[in-house]
N, C-alpha and C positions, 0 to 999 in steps of 0.2 A: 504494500500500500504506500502510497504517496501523499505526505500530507502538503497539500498544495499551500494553504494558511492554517489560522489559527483551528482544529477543530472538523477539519473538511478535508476528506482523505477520495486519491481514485485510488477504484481498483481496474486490474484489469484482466479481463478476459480473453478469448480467441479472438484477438484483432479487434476488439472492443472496449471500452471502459462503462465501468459504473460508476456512480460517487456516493457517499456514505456524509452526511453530517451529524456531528453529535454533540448535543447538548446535554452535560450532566452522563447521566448512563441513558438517555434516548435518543435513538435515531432514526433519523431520514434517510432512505434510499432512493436515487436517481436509476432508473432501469435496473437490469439483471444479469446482462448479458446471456450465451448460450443455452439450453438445457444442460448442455457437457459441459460448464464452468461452475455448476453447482455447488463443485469441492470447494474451490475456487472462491466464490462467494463467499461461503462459509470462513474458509481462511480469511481473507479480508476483513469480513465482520468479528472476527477473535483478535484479531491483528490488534485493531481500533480499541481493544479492551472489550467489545460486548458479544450480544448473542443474538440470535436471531428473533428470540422473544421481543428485545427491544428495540427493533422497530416498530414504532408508531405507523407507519406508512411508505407506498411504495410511489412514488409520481412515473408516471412511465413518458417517457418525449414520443415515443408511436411505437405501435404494434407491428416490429419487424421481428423476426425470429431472435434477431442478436441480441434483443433486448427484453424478450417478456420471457426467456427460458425458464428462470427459475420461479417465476409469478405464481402460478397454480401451485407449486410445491410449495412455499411461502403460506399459501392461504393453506392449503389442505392439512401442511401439516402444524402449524404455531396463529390464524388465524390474520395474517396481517393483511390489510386491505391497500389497495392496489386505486390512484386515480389519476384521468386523465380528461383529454379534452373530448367531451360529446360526440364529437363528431369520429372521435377515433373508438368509440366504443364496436361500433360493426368489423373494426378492422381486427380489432383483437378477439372478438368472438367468431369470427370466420364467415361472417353474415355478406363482408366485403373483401377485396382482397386489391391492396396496391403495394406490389410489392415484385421485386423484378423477379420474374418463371425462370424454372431451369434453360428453358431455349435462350432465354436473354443471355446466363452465363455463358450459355454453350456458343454464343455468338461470336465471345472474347477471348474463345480459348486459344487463338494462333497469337495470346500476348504473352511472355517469358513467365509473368510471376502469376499466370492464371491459375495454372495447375497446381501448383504448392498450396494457393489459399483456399481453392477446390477441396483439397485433400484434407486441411486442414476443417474447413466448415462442415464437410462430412462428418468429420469424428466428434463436432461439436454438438453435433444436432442438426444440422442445418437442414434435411432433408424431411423432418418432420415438423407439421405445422403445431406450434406454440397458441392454442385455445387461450385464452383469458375470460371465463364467462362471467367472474364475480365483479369487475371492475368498476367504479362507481365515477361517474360525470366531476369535477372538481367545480364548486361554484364559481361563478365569473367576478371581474370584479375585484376580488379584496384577494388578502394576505390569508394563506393555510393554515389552520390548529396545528402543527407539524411541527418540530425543531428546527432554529433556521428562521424561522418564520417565513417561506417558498414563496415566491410569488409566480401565479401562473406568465407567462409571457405567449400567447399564440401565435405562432409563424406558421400556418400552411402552407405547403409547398412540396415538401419530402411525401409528406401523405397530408390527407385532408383535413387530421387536425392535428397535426404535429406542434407540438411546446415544448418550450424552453422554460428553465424555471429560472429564475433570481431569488438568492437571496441577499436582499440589501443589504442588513445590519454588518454582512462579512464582506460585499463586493464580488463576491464570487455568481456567473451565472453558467449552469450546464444548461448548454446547447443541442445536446442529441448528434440529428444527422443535417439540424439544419444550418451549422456551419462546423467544419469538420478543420482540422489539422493536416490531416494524412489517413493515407488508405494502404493497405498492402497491394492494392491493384496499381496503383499512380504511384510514379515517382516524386512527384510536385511534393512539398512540404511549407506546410504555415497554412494560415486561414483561408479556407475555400471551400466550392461547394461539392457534396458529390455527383459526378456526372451521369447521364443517360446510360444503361437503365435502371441506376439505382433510385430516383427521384422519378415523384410522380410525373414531374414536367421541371426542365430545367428553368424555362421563364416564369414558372409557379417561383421553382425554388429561388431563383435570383429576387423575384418581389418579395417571397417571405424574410427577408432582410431589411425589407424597411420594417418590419415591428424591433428591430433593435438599438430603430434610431431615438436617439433620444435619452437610453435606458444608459444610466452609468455603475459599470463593474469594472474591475480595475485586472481578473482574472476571467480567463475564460477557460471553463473545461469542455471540451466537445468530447461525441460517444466515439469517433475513431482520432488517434491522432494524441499527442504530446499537450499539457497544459499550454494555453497561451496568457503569459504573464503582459503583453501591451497595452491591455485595456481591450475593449469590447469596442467601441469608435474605430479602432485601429483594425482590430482583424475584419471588420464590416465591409472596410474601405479596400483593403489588401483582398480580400474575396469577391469584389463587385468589379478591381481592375482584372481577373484572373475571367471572370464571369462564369457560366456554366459547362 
């Protein structure tokens, strides 16, 4: 684990990141990554001193496989609830599906580092779809019962209700997939977006960047890719000259 500030640690998974905040002995979870990082999880979460019990809650930024794996196992087995933006609830229950098919991958496989992450997303889970039936709408609006104190941030774009969360009182905001760091598939590194076909629409995903104009963090953790310590203004700007 990584503690990026004071109290706010990533973890990470198969080519993915969670985050973990803790206040006291309760915490907040930012996604899950894998099914197959479960262990994983679990380590992270003992890491930071706690348990799985003390999660208060899970915020998910969108219902892709890398991130709601350990979700239902969370609820089913310690009870902890899981929330996101409305419009992502069909995506996680399987009612909807935006989210790139194997033919998409199989598209990109004449590129060097395709097959490695193939192989690796295999063993993670990736070929099985990640259900989330329990998950609950987050109200609009205000600041989360949560540690941290979360604030939702909506960017549709990655998927249709894909969020970011802030929390102020630390500067810190995880971003998901809607502005990333780095990918195992790109070489590119620093703030950008993910390209076609991982994103619903790339000019969805490039406007879902204006919801974070405005917004001041000083840290940004996205769900693939290395912390960006520049400020959140800054990797906006660097991801909007790169564009989709």
């Amino acid at each position: 684990m990584l503690e990026v500030t004071n109290g706010v640690f990533v973890g990470s998974g198969t080519d993915v990141n969670w985050v973990v905040v803790r206040e006291g002995r309760d915490l907040t979870l930012v996604d899950s990554g894998w099914a197959g990082d479960f262990r994983r999880l679990r380590s992270s979460i003992e890491n930071v001193g706690g348990r799985f019990e003390d999660i208060r809650g899970v915020l998910l930024t969108h219902a892709h496989a890398d991130h709601t794996g350990g979700l239902q196992r969370l609820w089913d087995e310690f009870r902890v609830p899981v929330f996101m933006h409305g419009r992502e609830l069909a995506n996680a229950s399987g009612e909807m599906v935006e989210s790139a098919r194997p033919i998409d991958v199989l598209k990109l496989a004449w590129k060097p580092r395709v097959l490695g992450w193939g192989l690796r997303m295999i063993r993670a889970g990736g070929l099985r779809r990640q259900f989330v039936r329990h998950g609950q709408a987050y109200p609009d609006g205000r600041p989360l019962d949560l540690p941290g104190g979360p604030v939702p941030v909506p960017c549709s774009g990655h998927t249709s209700g894909h969020t970011a969360y802030l929390f102020p009182r630390i500067g810190v905001i995880a971003t998901g997939d809607a502005l990333v760091t780095g990918h195992p598939l790109f070489s590119q590194v620093g703030p950008q977006l993910l390209p076609a076909p991982f994103s619903l629409a790339n000019q969805a995903a490039l406007c879902g960047l204006d919801a974070f104009d405005g917004i001041d963090a000083g840290i940004v953790v996205p769900g693939h890719g290395l912390p960006y310590y520049g400020g959140l203004a800054s990797a906006v700007a660097r991801a909007r000259e790169l564009g989709g």
